[in-house]
C-alpha angles and dihedrals in degrees: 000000000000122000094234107233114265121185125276132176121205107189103213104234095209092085101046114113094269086201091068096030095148090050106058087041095055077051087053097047085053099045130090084246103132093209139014106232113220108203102199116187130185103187089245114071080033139027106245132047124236125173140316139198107322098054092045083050086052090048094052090042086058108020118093088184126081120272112237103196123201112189112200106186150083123292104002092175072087097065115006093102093045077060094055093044087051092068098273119170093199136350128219132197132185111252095210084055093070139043095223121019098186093079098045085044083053088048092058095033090056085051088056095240123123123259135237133187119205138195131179118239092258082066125108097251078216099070085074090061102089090044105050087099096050101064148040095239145008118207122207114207107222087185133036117278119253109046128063112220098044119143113272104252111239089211087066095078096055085054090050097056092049088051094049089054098045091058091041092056098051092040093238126167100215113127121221121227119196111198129187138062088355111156142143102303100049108041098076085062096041089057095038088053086053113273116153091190136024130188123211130188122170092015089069106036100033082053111108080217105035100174093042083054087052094052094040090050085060091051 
């Protein structure tokens, strides 16, 4: 049967004051967030370049919620296991980004993490289609990968209800995250279209309340 859809928050880290790292992430851990989301850029798949292996070792080191970890780059076959080593939860890659997702799922199954499959907005929803029974989770990007505090794509919401009855229809288990200019405003109609997950960035840390945002973004 399906695991109907309850409502989880997954603060984007990358917007977080990296100057007081240790700090947002001990608010995190004390907040009602589900998951910690780790944005992780290369300057290739996207234009822009985040963080690597020793600030996700220093996450792991302070976070007492799961790292949700969202790998934006080319060949991610390379990595994806040090991220798992590195104390991933569960470990995401962009399907355009590869020519053949299962090998690269196996890599991060055999490591014991859970799996996520990813795809830009420019992307045929449909592409996700033969893959909903191979992973945990599927994350649809509402924004274009690569910069936090981009306005939330309308689109998104009709691809978020097709994904919800796909997975309906063939009882799956697999949770749908939904990531980019989510707030306030739009995350009663994300979960009632069907997200599992949504990530939210600016709307958390440029909050003057960050962990009432959070609680507020699960009403």
């Amino acid at each position: 049967m399906y695991f109907c859809n309850m409502k989880r928050i997954a603060p984007s880290i990358l917007s977080a004051d990296f100057g007081n790292l240790q700090r947002d992430i001990e608010m995190l851990n004390s907040s009602q967030a589900d998951y910690i989301h780790v944005d992780v850029m290369d300057g290739v798949f996207v234009p822009n370049i985040s963080f690597g292996f020793p600030v996700m070792e220093t996450l792991h080191r302070y976070a007492t919620k799961p790292l949700d970890v969202h790998l934006m780059i080319t060949h991610p076959e390379r990595y994806v296991e040090r991220f798992c080593d590195a104390g991933a939860w569960s470990v995401g890659f962009h399907l355009e980004a590869v020519d053949d997702p299962l090998p690269i799922l196996t890599l991060i199954r055999n490591k014991g993490v859970r799996t996520c499959l990813t795809i830009n907005p420019d992307i045929d929803v449909h592409r996700l289609d033969p893959y909903l029974s191979e992973v945990d989770m599927v994350l649809l990007m509402s924004v274009f990968a690569g910069f936090g505090g981009q306005k939330f794509i309308d689109s998104t919401l009709d691809k978020v209800r097709y994904v919800h009855e796909q997975i309906q229809k063939r009882q799956l288990m697999t949770l749908l995250e939904v990531d980019g200019g989510v707030n306030l405003q739009n995350a009663p109609v994300l979960f009632e279209a069907g997200a599992d997950v949504l990530v939210a960035g600016n709307a958390v840390f440029k909050s003057n309340d960050p962990i009432d945002t959070i609680r507020q973004l699960k009403v």
